[in-house]
N, C-alpha and C positions, 0 to 999 in steps of 0.2 A: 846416726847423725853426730853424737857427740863422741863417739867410741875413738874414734883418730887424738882428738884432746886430748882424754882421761888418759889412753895406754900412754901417750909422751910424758905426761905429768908424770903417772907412777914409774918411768923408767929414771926419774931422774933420781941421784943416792944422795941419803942426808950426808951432815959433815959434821966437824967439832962444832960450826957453829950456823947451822942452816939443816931445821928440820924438815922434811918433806912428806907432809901429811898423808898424801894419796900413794904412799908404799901402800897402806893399811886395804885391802879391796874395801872394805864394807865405809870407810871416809871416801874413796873415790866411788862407791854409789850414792854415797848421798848427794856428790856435789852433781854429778848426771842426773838425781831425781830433780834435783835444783832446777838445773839447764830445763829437764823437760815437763816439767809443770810452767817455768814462765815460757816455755816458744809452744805449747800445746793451749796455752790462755791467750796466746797473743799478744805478750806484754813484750815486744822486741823494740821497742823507739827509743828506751835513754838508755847510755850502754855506762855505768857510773865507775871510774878506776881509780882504786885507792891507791894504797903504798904499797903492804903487806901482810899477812897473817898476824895478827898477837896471839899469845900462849893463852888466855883465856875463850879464847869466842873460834876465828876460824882456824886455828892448830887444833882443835878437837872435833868443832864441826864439818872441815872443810869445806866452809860455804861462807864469802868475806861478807863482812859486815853482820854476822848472825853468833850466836851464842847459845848452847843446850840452854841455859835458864828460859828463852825465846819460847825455844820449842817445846817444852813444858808448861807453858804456862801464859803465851800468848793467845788474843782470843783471834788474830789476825788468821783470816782463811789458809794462805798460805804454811802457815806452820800447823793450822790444824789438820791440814791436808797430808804433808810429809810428815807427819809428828809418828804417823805410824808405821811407817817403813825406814825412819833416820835409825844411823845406829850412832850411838852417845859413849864413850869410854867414861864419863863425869861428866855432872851439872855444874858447869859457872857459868855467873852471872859476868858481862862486858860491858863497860860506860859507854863505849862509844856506839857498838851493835843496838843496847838500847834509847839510846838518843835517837840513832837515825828510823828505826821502826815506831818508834813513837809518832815519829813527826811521818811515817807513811800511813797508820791507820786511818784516817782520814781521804786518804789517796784513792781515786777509783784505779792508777795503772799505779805497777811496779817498774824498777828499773833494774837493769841487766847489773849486778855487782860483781867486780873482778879488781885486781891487784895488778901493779907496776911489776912485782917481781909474788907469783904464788905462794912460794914457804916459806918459813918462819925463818926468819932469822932472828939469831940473838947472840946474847955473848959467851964470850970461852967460859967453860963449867958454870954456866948460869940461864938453864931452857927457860927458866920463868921469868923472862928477858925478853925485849922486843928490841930490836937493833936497826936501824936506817938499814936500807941496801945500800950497797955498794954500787955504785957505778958499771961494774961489770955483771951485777945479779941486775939488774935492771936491763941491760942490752940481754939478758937472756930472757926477760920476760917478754919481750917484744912479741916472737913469735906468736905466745897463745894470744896476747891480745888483737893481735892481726887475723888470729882463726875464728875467734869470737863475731870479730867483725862480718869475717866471711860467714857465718850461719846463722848471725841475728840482724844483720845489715839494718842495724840502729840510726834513724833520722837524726838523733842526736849523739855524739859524743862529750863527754865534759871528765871533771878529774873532781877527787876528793882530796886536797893537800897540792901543795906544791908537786911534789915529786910525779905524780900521775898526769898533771898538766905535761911538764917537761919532756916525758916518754911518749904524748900523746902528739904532741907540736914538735918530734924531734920522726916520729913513726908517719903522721899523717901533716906536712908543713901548709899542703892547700886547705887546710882543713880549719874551719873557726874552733878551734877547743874552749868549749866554757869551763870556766874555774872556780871551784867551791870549798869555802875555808872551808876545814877538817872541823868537825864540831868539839873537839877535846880542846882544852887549854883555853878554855872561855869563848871560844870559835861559835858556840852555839846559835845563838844570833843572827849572825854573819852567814852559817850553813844553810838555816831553814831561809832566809830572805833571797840565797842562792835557788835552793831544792823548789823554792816558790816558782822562779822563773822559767825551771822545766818542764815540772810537773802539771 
């Protein structure tokens, strides 16, 4: 089911400034154990699109919004479940991966997490770098998020950040996109009062 996604992902080649985490096989199994723990739970209703990878959390785990510190050391079913088949190159901890799983322990569903544009980007000779996309790494994100669509056929769509709204109201225009401040830069607040509304 998910096998059409992951091979596209890994065929894509990193750049001077765009890493692409699912070369690695054992990063593009983890993000399919991902997909298929939440469509084998049932948890297909909120489909959540950030921006992109940061060099902490999903450029190592390749799985957005999550962090090896998570998987180590979360008591959340979900990462106790995958914690033993994820493979980890290093442990770091991510502010923002933690904000948002904090605020889901609580949660009886999960929601579907994916990016505006998958890899990492960052700047020239600086990987520990997290960089906006560009306008054109974003018309290439489309595609997965359109295949997402097609095999979790999510009741709800909505965005993490600006940028995931725009790809999502530019991809789907009949579509009501809900919009959810990014909880970095004091956003915190503002996120959970959003994440309230869907979940």
């Amino acid at each position: 089911m998910f096998a059409n996604i992951i091979n596209k992902l890994r065929l894509r080649p990193s750049t001077d400034t765009v890493f692409n985490p699912y070369q690695n096989e054992a990063v593009a199994n983890n993000l399919k154990l991902y997909f298929e723990y939440l469509y084998s739970t049932n948890q297909k209703d909120v489909l959540l699109i950030g921006e992109a990878p940061g060099y902490a959390g999903c450029r190592i785990t390749g799985i957005p919004f999550t962090s090896g510190e998570l998987f180590r050391n979360s008591e959340l079913e979900i990462f106790k479940k995958l914690n033993q088949d994820i493979f980890l190159e290093k442990i770091e901890g991510e502010k923002t991966a933690s904000i948002v799983w904090n605020y889901l322990e609580n949660k009886s569903k999960l929601p579907v997490f994916w990016n505006s544009f998958p890899f990492h980007p960052f700047n020239t000779n600086n990987e520990k770098s997290n960089r906006t996309p560009t306008n054109e790494e974003i018309e290439e994100g489309k595609i997965y998020i359109q295949e997402l669509v097609e095999i979790f056929k999510p009741k709800i769509i909505a965005s993490i950040g600006r940028k995931g709204e725009k790809v999502l109201k530019n991809i789907y225009p009949n579509n009501h996109i809900i919009y959810i401040r990014h909880p970095s830069y004091g956003g915190k607040s503002d996120f959970i009062r959003g994440m309230d509304e869907i979940l």
